[in-house]
Z-matrix of the N, CA and C atoms (Angstrom, degrees):
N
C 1 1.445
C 2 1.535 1 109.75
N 3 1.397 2 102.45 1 146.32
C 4 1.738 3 105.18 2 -174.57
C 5 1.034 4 106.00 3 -87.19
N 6 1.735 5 133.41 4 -38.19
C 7 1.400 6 150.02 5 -157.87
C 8 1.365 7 106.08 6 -108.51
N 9 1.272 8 103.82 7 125.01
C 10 1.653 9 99.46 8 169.29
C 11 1.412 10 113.92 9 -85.17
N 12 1.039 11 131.34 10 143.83
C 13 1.419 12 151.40 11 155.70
C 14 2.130 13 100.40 12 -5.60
N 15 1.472 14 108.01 13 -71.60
C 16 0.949 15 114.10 14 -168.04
C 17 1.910 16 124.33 15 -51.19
N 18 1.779 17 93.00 16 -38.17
C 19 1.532 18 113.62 17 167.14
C 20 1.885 19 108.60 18 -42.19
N 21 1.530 20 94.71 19 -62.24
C 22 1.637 21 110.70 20 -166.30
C 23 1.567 22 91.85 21 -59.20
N 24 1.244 23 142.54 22 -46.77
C 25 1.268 24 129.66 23 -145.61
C 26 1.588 25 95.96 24 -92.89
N 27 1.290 26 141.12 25 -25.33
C 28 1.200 27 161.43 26 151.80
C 29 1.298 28 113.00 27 -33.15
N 30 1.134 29 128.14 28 -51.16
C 31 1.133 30 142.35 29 167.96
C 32 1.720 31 128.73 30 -28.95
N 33 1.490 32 79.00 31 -88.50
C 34 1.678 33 94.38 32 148.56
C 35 1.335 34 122.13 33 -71.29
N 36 1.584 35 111.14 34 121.38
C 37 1.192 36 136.05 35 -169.01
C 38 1.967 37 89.83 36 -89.40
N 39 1.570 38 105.94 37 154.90
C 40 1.428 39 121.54 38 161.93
C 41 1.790 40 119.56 39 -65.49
N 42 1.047 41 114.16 40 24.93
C 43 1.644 42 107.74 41 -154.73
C 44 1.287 43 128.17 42 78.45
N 45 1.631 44 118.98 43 25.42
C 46 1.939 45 98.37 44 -174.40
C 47 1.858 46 80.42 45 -88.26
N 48 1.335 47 73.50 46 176.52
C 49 1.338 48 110.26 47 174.19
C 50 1.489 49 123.82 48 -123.94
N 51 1.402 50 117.04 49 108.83
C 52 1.343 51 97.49 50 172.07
C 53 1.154 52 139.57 51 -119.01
N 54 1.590 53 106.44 52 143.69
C 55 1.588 54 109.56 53 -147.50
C 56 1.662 55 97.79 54 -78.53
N 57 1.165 56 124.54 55 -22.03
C 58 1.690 57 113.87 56 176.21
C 59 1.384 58 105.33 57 -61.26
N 60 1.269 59 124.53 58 -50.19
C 61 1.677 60 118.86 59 -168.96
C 62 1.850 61 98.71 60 -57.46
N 63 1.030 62 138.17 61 -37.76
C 64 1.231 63 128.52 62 177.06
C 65 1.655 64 114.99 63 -89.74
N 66 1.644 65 126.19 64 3.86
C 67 1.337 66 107.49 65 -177.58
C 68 1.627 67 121.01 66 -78.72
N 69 1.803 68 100.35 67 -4.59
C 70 1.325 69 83.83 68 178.60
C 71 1.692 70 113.97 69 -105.15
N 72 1.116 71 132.29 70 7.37
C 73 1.091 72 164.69 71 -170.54
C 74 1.728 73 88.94 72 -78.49
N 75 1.335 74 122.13 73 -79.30
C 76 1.441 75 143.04 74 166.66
C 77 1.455 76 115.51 75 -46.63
N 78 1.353 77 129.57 76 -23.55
C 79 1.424 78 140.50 77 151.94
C 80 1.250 79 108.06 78 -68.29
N 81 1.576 80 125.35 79 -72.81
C 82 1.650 81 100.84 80 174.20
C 83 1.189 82 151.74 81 -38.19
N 84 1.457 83 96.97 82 -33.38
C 85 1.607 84 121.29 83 170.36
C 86 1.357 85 103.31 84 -52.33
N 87 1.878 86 112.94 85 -64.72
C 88 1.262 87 105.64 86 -164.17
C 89 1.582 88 122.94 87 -70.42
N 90 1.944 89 109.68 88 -10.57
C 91 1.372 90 105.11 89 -170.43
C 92 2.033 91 90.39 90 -86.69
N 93 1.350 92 100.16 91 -22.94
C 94 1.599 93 87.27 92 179.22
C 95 1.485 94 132.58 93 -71.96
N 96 1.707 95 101.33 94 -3.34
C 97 1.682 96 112.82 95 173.32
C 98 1.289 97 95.38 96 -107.97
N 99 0.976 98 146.57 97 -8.09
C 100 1.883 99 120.95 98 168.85
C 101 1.473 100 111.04 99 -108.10
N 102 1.451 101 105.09 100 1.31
C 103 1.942 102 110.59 101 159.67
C 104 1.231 103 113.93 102 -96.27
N 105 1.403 104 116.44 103 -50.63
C 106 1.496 105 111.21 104 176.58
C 107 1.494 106 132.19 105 -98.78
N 108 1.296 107 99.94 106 -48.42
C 109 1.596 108 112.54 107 -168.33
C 110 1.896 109 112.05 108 -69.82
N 111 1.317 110 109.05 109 -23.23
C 112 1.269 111 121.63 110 -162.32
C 113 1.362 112 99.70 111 -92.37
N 114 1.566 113 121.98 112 -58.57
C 115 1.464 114 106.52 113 -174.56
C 116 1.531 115 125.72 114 -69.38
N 117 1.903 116 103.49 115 -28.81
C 118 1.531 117 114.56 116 175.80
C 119 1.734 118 91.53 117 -50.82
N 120 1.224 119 134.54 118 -79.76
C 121 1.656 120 119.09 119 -151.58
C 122 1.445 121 101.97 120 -71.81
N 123 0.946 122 131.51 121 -17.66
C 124 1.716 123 119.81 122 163.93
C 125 1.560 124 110.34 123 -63.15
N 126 1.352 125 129.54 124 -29.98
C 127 1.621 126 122.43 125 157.55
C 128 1.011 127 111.19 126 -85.23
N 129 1.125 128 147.79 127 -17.77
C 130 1.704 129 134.27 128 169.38
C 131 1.827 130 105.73 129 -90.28
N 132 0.807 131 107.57 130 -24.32
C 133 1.939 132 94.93 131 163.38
C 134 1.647 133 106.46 132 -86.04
N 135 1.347 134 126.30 133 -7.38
C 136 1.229 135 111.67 134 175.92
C 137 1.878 136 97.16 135 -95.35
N 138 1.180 137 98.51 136 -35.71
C 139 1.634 138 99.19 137 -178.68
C 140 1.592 139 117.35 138 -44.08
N 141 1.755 140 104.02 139 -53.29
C 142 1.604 141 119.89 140 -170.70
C 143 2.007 142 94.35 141 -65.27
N 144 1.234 143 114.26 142 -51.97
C 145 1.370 144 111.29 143 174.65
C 146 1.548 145 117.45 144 -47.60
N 147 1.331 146 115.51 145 -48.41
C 148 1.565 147 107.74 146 174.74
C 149 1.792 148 111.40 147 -64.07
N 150 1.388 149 102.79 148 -30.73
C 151 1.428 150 105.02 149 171.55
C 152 1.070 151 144.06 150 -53.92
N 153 1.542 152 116.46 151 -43.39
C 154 1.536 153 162.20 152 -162.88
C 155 1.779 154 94.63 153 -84.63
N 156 1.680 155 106.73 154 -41.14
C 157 1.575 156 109.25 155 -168.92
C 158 1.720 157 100.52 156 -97.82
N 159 1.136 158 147.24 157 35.75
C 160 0.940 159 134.58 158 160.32
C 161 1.149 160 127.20 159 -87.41
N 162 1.730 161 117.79 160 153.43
C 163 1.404 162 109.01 161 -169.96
C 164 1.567 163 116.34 162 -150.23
N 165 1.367 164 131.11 163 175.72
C 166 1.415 165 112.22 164 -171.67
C 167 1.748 166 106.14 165 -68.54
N 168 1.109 167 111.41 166 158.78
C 169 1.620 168 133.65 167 157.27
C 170 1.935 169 90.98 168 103.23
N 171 1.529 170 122.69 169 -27.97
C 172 1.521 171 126.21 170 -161.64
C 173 1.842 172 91.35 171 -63.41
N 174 1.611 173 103.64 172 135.07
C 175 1.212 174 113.60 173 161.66
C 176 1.446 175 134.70 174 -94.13
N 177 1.490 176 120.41 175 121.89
C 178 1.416 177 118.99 176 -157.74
C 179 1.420 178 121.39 177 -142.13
N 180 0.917 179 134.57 178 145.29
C 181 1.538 180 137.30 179 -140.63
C 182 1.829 181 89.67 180 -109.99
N 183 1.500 182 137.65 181 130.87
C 184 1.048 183 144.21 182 168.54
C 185 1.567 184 132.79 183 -75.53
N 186 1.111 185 122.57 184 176.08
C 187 1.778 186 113.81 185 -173.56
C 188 1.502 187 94.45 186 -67.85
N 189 0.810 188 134.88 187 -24.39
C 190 1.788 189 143.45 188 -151.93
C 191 1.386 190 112.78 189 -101.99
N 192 1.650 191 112.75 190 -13.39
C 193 1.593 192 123.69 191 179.51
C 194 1.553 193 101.55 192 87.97
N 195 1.354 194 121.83 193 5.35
C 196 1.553 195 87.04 194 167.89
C 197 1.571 196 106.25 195 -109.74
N 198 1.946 197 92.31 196 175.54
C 199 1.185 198 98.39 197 -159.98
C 200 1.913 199 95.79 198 -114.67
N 201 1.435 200 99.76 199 163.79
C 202 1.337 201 108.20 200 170.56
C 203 1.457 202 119.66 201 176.83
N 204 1.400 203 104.35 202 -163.00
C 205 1.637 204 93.86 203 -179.47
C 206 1.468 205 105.30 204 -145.41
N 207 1.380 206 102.69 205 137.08
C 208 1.452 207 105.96 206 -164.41
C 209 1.498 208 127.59 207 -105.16
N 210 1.654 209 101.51 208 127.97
C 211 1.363 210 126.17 209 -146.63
C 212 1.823 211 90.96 210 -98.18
N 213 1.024 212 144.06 211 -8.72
C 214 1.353 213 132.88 212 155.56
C 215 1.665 214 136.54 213 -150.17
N 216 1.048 215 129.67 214 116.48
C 217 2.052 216 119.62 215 -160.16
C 218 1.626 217 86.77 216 -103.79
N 219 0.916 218 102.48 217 149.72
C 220 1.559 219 127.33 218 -172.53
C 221 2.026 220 89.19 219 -138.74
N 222 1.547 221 107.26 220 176.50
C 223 1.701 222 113.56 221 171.50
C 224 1.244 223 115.31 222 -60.86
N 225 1.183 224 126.60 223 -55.43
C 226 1.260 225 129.39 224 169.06
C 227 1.311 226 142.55 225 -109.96
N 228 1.633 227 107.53 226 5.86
C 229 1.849 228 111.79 227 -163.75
C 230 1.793 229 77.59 228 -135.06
N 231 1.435 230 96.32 229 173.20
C 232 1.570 231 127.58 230 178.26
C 233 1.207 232 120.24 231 -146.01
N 234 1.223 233 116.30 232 113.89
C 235 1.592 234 102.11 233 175.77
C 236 1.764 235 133.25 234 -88.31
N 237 0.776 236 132.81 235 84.15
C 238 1.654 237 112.33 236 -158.28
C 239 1.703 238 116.54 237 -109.38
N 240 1.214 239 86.93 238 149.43
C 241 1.553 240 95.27 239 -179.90
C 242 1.363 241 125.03 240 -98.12
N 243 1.788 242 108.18 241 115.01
C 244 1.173 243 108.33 242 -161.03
C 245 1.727 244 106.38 243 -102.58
N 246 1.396 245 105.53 244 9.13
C 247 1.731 246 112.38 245 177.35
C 248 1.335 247 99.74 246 -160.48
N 249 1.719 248 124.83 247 158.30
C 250 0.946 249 119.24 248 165.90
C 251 1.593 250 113.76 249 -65.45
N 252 1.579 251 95.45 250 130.67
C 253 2.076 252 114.39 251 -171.11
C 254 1.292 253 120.68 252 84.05
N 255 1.570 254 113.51 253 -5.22
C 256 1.253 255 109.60 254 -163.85
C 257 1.682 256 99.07 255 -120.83
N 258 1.365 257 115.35 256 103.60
C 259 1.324 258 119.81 257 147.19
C 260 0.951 259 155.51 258 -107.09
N 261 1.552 260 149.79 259 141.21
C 262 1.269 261 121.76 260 -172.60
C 263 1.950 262 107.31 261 -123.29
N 264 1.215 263 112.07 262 -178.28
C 265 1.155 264 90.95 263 -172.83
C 266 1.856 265 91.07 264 -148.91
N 267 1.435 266 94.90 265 136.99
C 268 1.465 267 121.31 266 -141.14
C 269 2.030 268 109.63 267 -133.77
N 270 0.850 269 152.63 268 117.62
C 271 1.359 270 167.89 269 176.69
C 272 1.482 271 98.24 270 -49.76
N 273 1.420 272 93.23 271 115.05
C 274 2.464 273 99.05 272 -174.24
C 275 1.670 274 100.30 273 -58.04
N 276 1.433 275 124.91 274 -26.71
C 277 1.728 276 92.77 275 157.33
C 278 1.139 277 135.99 276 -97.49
N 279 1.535 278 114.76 277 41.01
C 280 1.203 279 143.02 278 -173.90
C 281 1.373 280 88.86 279 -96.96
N 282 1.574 281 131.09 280 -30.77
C 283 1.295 282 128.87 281 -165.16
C 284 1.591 283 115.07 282 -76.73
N 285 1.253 284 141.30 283 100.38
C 286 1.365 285 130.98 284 175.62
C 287 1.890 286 118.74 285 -75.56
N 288 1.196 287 105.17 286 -33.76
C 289 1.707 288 98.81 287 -169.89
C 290 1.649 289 84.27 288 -135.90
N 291 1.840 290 103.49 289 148.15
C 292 1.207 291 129.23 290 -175.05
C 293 1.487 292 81.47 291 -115.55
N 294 1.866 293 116.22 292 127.39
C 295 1.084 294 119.15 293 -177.88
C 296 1.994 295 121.45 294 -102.83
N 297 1.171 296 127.77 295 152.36
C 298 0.891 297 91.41 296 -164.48
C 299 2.128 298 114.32 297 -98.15
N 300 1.512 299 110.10 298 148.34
C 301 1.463 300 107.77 299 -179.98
C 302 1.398 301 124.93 300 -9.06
N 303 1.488 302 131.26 301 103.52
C 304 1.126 303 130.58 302 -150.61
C 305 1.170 304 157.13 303 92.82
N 306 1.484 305 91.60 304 -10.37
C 307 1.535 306 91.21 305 -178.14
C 308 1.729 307 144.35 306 -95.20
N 309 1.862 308 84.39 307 12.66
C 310 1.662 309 98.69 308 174.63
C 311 1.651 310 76.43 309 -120.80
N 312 1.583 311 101.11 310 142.68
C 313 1.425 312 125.90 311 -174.45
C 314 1.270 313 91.02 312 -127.59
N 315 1.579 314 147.62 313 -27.84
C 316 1.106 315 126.14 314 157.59
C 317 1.455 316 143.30 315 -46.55
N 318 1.338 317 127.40 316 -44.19
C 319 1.365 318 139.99 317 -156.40
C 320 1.900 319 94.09 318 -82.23
């Protein structure tokens, strides 16, 4: 025989468990929620908040890149005018950037 008796029975463990073989397993997790998971919903609850606070005359840049300033808020839609006569009307988390007073000199 190649194996002694003692090897084979060695083998099989009684049930422990060990918590080192899983601590780094439980480290990734936790470095993968304070790199990823944590800051992504800290910008999307600030996003829905900038969203939630919009109002007529505020100028704001759309999912689509354009910019304008918006001439009516309804519960869920926005209409804004991105030329003189020309509006379209767009969903407030459709809105990505709150622009600041002034900064379309066209409309």
């Amino acid at each position: 025989m190649f194996i002694s008796p003692a090897f084979a029975q060695g083998a099989v463990s009684g049930g422990e468990v060990s918590w080192t073989g899983m601590l780094p397993i439980v480290l990734m997790f936790v470095l993968l929620y304070f790199m990823m998971i944590r800051p992504q919903m800290k910008r999307a609850k600030e996003h829905k908040a900038m969203a939630e606070a919009l109002q007529k005359g505020d100028e704001v840049v759309a999912a689509g890149g354009l910019l304008g300033r918006i001439s009516k808020v309804t519960d869920a839609y926005l209409v804004i005018e991105i030329s003189p006569g020309v509006e379209i009307s767009v969903q407030r988390l459709a809105v990505q950037t709150l622009l600041p007073k002034g900064t379309i000199k066209s409309i």
